[in-house]
Every structure is written in structure tokens, then in C-alpha cells.
VODODO-542514 format. One line per 4 residues: their letters; for each residue x, y, z of N, C-alpha, C. Coordinates in steps of 0.2 Angstrom, whole numbers, plus 2048, in hexadecimal, padded with zeros to 3 digits. Each point is the difference from the previous one (the first is absolute). Layout:
A) X:Y:Z:X:Y:Z:X:Y:Z ~ ...
This chain:
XXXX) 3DE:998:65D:7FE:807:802:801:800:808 ~ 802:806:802:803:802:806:7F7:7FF:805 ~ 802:7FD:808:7FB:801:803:7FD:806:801 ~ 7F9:7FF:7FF:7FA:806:802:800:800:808
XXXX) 802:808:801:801:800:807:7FC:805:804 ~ 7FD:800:804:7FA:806:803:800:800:809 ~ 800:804:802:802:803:806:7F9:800:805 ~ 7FE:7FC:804:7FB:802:803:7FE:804:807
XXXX) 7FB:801:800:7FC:805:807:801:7FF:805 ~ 800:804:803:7FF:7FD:809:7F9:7FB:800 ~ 7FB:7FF:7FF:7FA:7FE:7FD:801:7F9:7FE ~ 803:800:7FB:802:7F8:7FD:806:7FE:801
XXXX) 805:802:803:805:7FF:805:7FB:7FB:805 ~ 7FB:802:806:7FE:7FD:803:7FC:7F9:7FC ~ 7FD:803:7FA:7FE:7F8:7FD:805:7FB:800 ~ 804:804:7FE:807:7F8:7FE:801:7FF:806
XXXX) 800:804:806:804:7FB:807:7F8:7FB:800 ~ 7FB:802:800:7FA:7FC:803:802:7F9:7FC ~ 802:801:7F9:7FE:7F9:7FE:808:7FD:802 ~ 804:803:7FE:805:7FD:804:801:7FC:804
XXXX) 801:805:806:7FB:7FC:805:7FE:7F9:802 ~ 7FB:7FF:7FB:7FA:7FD:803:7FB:802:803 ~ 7FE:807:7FF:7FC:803:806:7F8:801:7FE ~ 801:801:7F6:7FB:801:7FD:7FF:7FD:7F8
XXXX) 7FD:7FE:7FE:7FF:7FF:7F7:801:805:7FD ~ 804:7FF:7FB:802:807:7F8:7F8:801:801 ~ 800:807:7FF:7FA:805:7FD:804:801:7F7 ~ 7FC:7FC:7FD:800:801:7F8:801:807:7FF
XXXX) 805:802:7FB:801:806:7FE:801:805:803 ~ 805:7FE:807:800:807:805:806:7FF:7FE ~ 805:7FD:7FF:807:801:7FE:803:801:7F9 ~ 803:804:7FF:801:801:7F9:804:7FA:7FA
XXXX) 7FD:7FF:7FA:802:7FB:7FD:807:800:7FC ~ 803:803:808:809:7FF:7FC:804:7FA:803 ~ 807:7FE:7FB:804:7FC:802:803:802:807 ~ 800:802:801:805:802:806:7FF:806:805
XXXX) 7FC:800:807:7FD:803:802:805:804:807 ~ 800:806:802:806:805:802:7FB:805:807 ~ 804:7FF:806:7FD:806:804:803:808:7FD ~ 7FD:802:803:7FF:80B:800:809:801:7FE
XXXX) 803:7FC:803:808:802:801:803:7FB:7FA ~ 7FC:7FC:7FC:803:7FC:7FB:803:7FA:800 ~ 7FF:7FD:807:801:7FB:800:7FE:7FB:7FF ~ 802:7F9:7FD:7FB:7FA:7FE:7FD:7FC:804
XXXX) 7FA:801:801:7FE:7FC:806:7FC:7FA:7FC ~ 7FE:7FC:7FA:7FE:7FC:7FF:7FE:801:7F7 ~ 801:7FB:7FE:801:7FD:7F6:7F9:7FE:800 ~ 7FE:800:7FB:7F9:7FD:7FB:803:7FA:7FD
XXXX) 7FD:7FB:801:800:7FC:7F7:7F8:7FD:800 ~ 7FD:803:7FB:7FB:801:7FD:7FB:800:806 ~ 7FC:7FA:804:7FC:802:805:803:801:807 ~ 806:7FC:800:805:7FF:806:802:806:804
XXXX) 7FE:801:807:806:807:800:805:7FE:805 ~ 804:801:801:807:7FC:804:801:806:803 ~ 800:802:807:802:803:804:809:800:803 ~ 802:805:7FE:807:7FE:801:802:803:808
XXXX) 7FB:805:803:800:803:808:7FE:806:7FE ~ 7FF:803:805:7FB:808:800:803:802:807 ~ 805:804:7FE:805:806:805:7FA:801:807 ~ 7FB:802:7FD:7FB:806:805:7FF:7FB:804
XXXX) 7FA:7FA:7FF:7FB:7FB:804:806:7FB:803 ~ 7FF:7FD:805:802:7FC:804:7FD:7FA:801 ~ 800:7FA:7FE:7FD:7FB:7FD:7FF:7FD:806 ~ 7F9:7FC:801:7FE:7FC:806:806:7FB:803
XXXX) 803:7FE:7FC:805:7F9:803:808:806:802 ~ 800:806:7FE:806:805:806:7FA:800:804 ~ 7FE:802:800:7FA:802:807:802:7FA:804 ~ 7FD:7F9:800:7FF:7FC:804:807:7FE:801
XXXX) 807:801:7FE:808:7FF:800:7FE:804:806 ~ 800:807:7FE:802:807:806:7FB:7FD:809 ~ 7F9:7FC:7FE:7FC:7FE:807:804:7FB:802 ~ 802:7FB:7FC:806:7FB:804:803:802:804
XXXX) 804:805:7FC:808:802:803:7FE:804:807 ~ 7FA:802:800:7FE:803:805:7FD:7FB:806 ~ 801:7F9:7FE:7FB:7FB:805:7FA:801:800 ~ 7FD:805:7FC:7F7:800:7FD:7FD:7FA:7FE
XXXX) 7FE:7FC:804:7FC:7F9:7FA:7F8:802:801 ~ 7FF:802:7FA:7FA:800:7FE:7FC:807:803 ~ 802:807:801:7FE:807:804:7FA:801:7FF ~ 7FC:803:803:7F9:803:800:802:808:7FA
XXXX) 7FD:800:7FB:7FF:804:7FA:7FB:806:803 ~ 803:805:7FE:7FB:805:800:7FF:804:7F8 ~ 7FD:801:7FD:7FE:803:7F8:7FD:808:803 ~ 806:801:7FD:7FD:80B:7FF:802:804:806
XXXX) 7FD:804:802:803:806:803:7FE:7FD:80A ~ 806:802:805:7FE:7FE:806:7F6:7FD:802 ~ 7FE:7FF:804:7FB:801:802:800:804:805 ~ 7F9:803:801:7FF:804:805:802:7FE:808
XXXX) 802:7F9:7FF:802:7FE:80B:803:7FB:7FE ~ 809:803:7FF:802:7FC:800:807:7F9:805 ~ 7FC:805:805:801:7FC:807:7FF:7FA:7FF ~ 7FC:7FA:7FE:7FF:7F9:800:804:7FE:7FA
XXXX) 804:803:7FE:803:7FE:7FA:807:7FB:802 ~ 800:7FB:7FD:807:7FC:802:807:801:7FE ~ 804:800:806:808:802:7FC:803:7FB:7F8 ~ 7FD:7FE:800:802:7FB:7F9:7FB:801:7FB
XXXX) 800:807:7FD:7FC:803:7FC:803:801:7F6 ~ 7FB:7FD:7FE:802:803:7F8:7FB:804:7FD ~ 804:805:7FE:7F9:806:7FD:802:801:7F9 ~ 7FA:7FE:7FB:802:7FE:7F9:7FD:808:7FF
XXXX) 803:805:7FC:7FB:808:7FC:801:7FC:7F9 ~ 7F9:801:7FF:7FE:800:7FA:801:804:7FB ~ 802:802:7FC:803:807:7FC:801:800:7FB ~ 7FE:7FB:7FB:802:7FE:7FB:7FC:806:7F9
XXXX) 805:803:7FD:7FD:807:7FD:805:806:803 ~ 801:800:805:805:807:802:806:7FF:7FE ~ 802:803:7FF:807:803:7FD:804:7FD:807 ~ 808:7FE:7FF:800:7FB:805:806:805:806
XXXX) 802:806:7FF:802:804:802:7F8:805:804 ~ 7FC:7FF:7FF:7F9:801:803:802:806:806 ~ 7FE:805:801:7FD:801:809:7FB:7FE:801 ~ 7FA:7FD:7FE:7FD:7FB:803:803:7FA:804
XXXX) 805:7FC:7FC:802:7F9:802:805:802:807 ~ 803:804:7FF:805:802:806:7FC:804:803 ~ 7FA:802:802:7FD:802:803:7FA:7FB:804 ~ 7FD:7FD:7FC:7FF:7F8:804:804:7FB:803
XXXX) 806:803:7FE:806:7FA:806:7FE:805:803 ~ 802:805:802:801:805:807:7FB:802:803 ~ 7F9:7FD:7FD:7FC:800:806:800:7F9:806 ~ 802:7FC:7FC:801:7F8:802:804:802:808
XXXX) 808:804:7FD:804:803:804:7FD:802:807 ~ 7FC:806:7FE:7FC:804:805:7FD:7FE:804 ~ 7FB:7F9:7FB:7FD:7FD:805:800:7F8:806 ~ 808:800:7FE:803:7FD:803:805:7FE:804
XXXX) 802:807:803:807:800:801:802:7FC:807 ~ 806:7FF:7FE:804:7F8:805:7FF:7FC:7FC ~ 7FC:7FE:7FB:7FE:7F9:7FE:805:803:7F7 ~ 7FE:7F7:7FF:804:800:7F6:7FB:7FC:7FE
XXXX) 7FA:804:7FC:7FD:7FB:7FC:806:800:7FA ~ 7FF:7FA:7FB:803:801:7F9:7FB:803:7FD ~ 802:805:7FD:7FB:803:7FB:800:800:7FA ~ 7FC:7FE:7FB:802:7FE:7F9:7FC:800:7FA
XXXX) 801:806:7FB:7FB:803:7FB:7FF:7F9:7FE ~ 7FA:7FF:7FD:7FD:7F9:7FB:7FE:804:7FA ~ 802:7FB:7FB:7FE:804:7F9:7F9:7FD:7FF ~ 7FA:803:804:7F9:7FD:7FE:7FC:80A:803
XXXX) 7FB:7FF:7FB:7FD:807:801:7FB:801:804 ~ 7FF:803:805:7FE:802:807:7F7:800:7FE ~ 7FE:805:7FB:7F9:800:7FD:7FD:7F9:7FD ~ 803:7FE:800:7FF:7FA:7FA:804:7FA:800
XXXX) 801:7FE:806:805:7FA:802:7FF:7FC:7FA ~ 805:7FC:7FE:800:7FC:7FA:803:7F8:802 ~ 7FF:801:80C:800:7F8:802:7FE:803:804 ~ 7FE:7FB:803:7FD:7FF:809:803:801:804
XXXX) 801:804:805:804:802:805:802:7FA:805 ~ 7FE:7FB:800:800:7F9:802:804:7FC:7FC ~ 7FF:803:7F8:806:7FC:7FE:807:804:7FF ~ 7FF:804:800:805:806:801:806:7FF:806
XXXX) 7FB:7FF:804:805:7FD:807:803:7FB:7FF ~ 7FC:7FA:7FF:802:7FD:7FE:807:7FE:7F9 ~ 800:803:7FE:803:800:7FC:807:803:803 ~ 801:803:803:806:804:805:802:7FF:806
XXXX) 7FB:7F8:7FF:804:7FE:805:7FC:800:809 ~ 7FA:804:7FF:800:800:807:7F8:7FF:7FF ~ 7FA:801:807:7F8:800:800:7FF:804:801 ~ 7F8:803:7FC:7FD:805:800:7FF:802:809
XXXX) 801:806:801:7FC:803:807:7FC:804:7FE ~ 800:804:7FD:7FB:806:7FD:804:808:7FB ~ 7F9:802:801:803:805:7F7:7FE:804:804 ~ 803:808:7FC:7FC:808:800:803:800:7F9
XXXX) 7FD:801:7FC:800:803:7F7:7FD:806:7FF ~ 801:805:7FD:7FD:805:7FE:7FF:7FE:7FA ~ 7FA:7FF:7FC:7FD:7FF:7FA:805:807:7FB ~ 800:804:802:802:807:7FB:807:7FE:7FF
XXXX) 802:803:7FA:809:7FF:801:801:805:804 ~ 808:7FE:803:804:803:805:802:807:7FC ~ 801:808:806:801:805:7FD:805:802:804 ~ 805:802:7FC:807:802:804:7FD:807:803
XXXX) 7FC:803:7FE:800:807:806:802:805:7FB ~ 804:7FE:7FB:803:805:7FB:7FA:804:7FB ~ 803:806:7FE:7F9:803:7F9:803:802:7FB ~ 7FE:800:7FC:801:805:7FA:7FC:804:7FE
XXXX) 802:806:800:7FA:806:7FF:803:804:7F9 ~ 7FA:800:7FB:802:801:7F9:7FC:805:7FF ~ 802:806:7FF:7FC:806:7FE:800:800:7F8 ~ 7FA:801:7FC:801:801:7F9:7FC:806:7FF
XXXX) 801:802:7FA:7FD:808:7FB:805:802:7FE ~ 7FD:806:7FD:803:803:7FC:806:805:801 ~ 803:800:7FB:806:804:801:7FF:807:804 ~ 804:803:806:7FC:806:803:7FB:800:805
XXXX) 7FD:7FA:7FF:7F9:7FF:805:803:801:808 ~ 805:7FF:800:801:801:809:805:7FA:804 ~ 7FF:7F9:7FA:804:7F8:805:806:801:802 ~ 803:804:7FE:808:802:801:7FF:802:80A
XXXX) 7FD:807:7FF:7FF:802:806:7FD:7FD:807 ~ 7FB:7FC:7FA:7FB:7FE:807:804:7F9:801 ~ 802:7FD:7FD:805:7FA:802:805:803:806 ~ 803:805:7FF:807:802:801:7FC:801:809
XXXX) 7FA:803:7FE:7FF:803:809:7FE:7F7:803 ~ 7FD:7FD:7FC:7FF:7F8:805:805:7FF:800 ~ 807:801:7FF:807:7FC:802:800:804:806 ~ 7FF:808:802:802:802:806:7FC:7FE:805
XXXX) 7F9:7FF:7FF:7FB:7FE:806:802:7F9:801 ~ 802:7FB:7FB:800:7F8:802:806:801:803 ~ 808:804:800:806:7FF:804:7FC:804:806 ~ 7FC:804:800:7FF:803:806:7FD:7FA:804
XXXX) 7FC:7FC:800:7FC:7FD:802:804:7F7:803 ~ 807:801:7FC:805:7FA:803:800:7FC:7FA ~ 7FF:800:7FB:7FE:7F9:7FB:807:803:7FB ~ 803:7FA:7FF:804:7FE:7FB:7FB:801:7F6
XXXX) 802:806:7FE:7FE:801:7FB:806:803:7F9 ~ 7FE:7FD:7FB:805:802:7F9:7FC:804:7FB ~ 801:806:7FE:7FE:804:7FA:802:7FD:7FB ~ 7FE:7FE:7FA:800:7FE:7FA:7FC:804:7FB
XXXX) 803:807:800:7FF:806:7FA:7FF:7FF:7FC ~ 7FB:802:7FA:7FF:7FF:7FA:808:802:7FD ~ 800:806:7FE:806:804:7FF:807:7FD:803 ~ 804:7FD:805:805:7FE:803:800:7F8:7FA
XXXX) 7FA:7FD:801:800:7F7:800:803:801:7F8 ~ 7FE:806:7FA:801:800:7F9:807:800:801 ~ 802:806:806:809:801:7FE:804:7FA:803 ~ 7FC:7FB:803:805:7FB:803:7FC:7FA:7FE
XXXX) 7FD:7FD:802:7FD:7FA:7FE:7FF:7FF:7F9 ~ 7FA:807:7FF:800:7FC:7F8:803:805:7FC ~ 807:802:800:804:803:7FD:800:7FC:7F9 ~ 7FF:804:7FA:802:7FF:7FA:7F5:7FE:7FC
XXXX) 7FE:801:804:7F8:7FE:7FE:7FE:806:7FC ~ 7FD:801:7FB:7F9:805:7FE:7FA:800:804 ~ 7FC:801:7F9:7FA:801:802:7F9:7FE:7FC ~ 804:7FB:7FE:7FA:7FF:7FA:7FE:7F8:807
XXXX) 7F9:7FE:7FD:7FB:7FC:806:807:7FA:802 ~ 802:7FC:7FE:805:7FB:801:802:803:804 ~ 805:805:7FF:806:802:805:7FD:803:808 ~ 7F9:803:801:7FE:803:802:7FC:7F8:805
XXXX) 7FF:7FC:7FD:7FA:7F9:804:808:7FE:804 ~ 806:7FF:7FD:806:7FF:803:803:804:806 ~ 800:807:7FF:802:803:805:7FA:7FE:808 ~ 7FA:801:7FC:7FC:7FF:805:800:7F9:805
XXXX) 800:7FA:7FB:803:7F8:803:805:800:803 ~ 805:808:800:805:7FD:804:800:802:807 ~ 7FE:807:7FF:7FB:801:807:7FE:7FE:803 ~ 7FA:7FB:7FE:7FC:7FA:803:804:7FB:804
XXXX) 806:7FF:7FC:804:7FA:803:804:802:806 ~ 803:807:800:805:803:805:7FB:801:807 ~ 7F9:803:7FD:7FD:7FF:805:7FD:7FB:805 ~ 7FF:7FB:7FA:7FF:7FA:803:805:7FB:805
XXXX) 807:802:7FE:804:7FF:804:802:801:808 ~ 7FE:808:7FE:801:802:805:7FA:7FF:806 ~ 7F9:800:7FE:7FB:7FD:803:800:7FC:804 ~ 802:7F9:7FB:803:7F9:802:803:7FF:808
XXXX) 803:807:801:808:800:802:7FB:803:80A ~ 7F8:805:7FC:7FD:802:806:801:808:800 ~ 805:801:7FB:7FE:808:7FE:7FA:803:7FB ~ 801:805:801:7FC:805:7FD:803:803:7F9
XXXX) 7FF:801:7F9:802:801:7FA:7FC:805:800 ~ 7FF:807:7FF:7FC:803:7FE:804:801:7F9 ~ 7FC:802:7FA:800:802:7F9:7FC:802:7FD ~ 802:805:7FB:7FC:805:7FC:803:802:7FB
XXXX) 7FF:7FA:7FA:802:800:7FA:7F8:804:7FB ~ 801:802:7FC:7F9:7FF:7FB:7FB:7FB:802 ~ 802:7FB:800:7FF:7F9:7FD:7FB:800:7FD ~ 7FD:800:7F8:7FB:805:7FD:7FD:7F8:7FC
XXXX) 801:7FB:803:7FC:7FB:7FB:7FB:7FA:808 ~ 7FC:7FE:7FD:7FC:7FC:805:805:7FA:802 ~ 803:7FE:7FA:800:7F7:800:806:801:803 ~ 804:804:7FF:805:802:804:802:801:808
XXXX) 7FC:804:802:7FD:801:807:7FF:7F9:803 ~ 7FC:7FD:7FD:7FD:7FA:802:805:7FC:803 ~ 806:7FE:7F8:806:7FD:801:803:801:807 ~ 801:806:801:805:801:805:7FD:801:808
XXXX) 7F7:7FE:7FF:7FE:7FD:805:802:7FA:804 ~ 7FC:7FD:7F8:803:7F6:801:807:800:804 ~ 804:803:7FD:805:7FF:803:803:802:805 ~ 7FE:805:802:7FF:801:809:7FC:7FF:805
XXXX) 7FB:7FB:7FD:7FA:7FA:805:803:7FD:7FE ~ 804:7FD:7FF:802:7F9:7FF:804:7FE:804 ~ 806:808:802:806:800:803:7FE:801:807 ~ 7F8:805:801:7FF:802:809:7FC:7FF:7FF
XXXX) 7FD:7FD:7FD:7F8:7FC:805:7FC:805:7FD ~ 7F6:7FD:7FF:7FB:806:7FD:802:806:805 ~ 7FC:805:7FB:7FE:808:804:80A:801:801 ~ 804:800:800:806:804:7FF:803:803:7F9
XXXX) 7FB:800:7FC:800:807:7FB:7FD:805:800 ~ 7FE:805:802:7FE:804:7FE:801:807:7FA ~ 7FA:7FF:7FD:800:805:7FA:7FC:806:802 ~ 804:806:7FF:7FE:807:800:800:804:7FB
XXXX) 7F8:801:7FD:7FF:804:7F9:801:808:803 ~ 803:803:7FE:802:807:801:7FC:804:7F9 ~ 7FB:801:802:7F9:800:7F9:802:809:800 ~ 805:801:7FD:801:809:7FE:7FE:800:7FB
XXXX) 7FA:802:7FD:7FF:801:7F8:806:804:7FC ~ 800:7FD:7FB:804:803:7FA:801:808:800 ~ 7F9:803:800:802:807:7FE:805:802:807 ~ 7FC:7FF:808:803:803:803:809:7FD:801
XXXX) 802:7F8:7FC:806:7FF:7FE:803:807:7FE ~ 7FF:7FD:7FC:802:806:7FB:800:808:802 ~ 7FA:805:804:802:805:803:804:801:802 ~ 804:7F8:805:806:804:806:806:7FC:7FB
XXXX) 800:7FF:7FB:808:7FD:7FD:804:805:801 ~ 805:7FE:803:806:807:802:805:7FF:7FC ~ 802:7F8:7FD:806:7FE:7F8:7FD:803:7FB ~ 7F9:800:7FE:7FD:803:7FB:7FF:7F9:7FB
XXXX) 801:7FB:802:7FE:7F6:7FC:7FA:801:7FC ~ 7FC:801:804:7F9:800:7FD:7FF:805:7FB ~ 802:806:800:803:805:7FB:803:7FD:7F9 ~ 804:7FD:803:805:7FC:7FB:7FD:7FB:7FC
XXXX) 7FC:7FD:803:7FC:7F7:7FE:7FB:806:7FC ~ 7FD:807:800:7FB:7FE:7FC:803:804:7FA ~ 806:803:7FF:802:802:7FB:804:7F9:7FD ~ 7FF:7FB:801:805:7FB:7FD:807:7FF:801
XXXX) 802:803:806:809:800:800:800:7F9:806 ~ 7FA:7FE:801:802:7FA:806:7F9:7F9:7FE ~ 804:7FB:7FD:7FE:7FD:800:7FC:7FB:804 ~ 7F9:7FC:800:7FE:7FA:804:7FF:804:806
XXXX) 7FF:806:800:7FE:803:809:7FA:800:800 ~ 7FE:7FD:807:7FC:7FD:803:7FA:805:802 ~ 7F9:7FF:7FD:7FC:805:801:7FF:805:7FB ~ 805:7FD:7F9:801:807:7FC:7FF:7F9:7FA
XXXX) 805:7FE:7FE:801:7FB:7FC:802:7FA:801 ~ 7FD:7FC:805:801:7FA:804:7FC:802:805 ~ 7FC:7F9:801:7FC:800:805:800:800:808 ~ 7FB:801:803:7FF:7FE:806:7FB:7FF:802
XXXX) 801:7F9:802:7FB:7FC:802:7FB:7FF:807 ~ 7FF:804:801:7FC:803:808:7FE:7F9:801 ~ 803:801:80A:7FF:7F9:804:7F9:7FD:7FF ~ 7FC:7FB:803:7FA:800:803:801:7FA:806
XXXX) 807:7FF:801:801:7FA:806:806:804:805 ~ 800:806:7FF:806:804:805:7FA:800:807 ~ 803:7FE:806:7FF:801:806:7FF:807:801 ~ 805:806:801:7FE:807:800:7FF:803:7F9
XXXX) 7FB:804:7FF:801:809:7FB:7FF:801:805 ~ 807:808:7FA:800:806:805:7FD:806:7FB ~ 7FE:803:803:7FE:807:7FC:804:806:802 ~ 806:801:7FD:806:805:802:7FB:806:7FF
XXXX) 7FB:804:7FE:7FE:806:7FF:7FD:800:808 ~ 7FD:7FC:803:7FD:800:805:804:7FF:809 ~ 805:7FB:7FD:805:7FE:807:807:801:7FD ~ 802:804:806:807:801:7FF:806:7FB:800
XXXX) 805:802:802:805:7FB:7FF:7FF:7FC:807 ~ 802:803:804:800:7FC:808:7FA:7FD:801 ~ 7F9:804:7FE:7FB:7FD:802:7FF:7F9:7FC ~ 802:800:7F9:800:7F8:7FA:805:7FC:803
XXXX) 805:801:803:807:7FB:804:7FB:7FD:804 ~ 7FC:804:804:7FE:7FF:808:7FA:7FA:7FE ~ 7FE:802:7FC:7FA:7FC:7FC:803:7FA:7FF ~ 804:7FE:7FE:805:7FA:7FE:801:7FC:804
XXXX) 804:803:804:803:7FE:806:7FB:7FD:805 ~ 7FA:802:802:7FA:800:803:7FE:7F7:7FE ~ 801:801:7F7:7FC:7F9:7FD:806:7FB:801 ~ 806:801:803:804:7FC:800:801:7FD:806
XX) 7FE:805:804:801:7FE:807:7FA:7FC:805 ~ 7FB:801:7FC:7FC:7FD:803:7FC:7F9:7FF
């Protein structure tokens, strides 16, 4: 039989470097039980035979014994460690500094992780600490920061750790309801407030994403939880990256929503989703249809349409409702924008 082969997370990417390493004991049943284990881009970074797992190298992480090569080469013997982001006065600090970021979970192309080197920058400048992500998790260190140092080579001086995971500053903002409800419009006018405002932002249109992204999709629940997860994904990307996704698809299922949550907390840190329920009821849908759909779904020419013969499953975990009967278009943007900025 051909080896069983499985692709893992930024997540369990960091377990395999820990144990790798040396840095921490396998946590039972965090790595999947295939022969042959692959990062994000498919490459082989370590084999199974039955309990054994053989690290063959890991692209991302930087393994403690280069670290301690690169302090050599450097004439570092044995550097004062610092763990996490600058401290508040970093005037006493020694020019023969090593700053381990703890990071282990972020996406490795991160604006977080490139954004903690370039506070180090900031707060440093003339000087060259080495700066060097560690695959151990910030909230929930999985060694001692003492042996951490240790382990890279140099002695502990001291930490700043933020328990929270790190947030790239990025958002995704996900407008849902019904067909006609108004997210089309009320999206469109937050692209022009947020470019008013200086922020890097991408529109990801309900209507556009069908004709490009998920070109060739229906609308039966499958194709529809798909189109939405892709969303989730693009948006999560761009999040990642420190942009702003606005989007306003249907997206007419809970669990669904949800997914595309996880997925862009995972990539910008908590609180960089936000869900916007655009609560237009049905009837008043249906008053301002200008295609005439709603017309069509109830005489039967449109299948699986949502609110007619396919559901919708109204939020109870969206950040804003809007009541389009009450707030207009500019004033619902401003509303958003408000909870986004503040």
C-alpha cells in the first residue's frame, strides 16, 4: 500500500518542531496518524513508523543548534535572552541580546510575527538583537522560559508575553441576510468610509465571488457552505496580511458562518471577525425586489432560494444588527465602521 500521507497546521507544524527539537514531549494525538507527514506547501517534513516520528527538517522553525551556530559566528557565547515583545526601558538592555517570539499557531507569513520583529527594530535602533520566532505558544508555554533560553543557546534576562494570541490588526467584516436586505450596499458604502479613513481594504461581493471565485457552484447547501468557506479563506488571508475583507455573501447557515470565523481568528488573532446581521425581514425583502427572484422562488421557477425554499438561519453571535427600515445606508456603514474602529 502506498504511504498515507496528511498535510499539517500551522498548529501542529509547531508541535513537530517542539518535539523535534527537544524542546517539549509529543502531546498524544495532536499529530495525525499518517505515514508521512507534509507542511501547507507539501513538503515532507517527517515519516511515522508506528510510534516513531522522524523529523526530516521543517522549512518554517529554525532549530536551536542554527541559532547557537549563527551566536558563534557572531562571537555571542552564551547572550542575555529576552522572551516576547521589547520591554518598557530598554535602555539597560545589553548589546548581545537574543529575542526568542514565541508564535507557535500563527500562520508563518503572519503580520503579527513581522510585526514583532519590527517593534524590536523600533525599539532598538543602532543596535542588532538576533530575533527568532520559537515554535512554543505564548498563552500556554509548553517550556520554561529558562529552559527556552537555554536551549538557544543563551540565559534567561527577562520576558513581556501577552497571554492573548498575537492580532495582525487585520479584519474581516461579514455582512449576512437575506437576498435584497441592503449588504450589497451597506458593504459597498464601508469600502468608501474605510479608503476614506487610509486603511487598506478588499470588497469580496456576494455576486462578483459566484462569477469568479466560485464560478461553476449552485445552490443547493454543499455548494453554498463551499462558496461561503471560500470567502472565509480569502478573507482570512487577507486579514493575516493586516487588511480589511469586507463581505456580503447570504451566508444563510450557522455552522457555516462559524467556519469562516475559526478561520479568520486563527489567521488575525481573536475579535478580527466581525459578523454583521442585516435583519431585513422577508416581507420588506421581498417589497423592494427589483429582479423580481422572490416573485420567481414563489411561483417555483428558482429553486433552493433562501427565505422562500431554503433557509435562513438568523445570527445570535453577529457583532452588529442592522435594521435597514430604521437606518439608512450611510448611517448602517457609519455604525460599522464606528465598531471597527474603536
Amino acid at each position: 500500500m502506498p504511504p498515507i500521507r496528511s498535510r499539517l497546521t500551522d498548529a501542529q507544524l509547531a508541535a513537530l518542531a517542539r518535539t523535534g527539537f527537544g524542546l517539549a514531549a509529543p502531546v498524544p494525538g495532536l499529530l495525525p496518524a499518517a505515514d508521512e507527514l507534509e507542511d501547507a506547501e507539501g513538503v515532507l517534513v517527517a515519516t511515522r513508523d508506528g510510534d516513531r516520528i522522524a523529523v526530516r527538517g521543517i522549512p518554517r522553525w529554525r532549530s536551536p543548534a542554527a541559532v547557537r551556530d549563527q551566536l558563534s559566528a557572531r562571537g555571542w557565547a552564551e547572550p542575555a535572552v529576552w522572551v516576547g515583545a521589547p520591554p518598557h526601558d530598554v535602555a539597560e538592555l545589553p548589546a548581545e541580546l537574543l529575542v526568542l517570539l514565541p508564535v507557535a499557531g500563527s500562520a508563518p507569513d503572519s503580520a503579527a510575527i513581522s510585526g514583532a520583529a519590527a517593534a524590536w527594530s523600533r525599539a532598538t535602533p543602532g543596535r542588532h538583537p538576533l530575533v527568532v520566532p520559537v515554535p512554543v505558544t505564548a498563552a500556554r508555554p509548553e517550556v520554561a522560559w529558562s529552559v527556552l533560553a537555554a536551549a538557544y543557546g543563551g540565559r534567561l534576562l527577562g520576558s513581556r508575553v501577552d497571554p492573548v494570541p498575537p492580532r495582525t490588526g487585520g479584519l474581516a467584516v461579514m455582512f449576512t441576510g437575506l437576498s435584497g436586505a441592503g449588504k450589497s450596499t451597506i458593504a459597498g458604502r464601508l469600502v468608501e468610509l474605510l479608503l476614506e479613513s487610509g486603511r487598506t481594504v478588499t470588497l469580496l461581493d456576494g455576486d462578483e465571488v459566484r462569477t469568479h471565485l466560485s464560478a461553476g457552484l449552485g445552490f443547493s447547501k454543499a455548494d453554498r457552505d463551499i462558496n461561503v468557506r471560500r470567502i472565509g479563506w480569502v478573507a482570512a488571508q487577507i486579514a493575516k496580511h493586516g487588511g480589511i475583507a469586507v463581505c456580503a455573501p447570504i451566508a444563510p447557515y450557522a455552522a457555516t458562518r462559524a467556519d469562516a470565523r475559526r478561520m479568520v481568528e486563527a489567521q488575525a488573532g481573536p475579535g478580527s471577525f466581525v459578523l454583521v446581521h442585516v435583519a431585513t425581514p422577508l416581507a420588506e425583502c421581498e417589497a423592494r425586489d427589483r429582479k423580481g427572484l422572490y416573485a420567481k422562488a414563489r411561483r417555483g421557477e428558482i429553486a433552493e432560494f433562501t427565505g422562500i425554499s431554503d433557509p435562513y438561519e438568523e445570527p445570535d453571535d453577529a457583532e452588529i444588527t442592522l435594521d435597514t427600515r430604521s437606518s439608512g445606508v450611510d448611517e448602517s456603514a457609519r455604525r460599522v465602521l464606528e465598531r471597527l474602529l474603536a
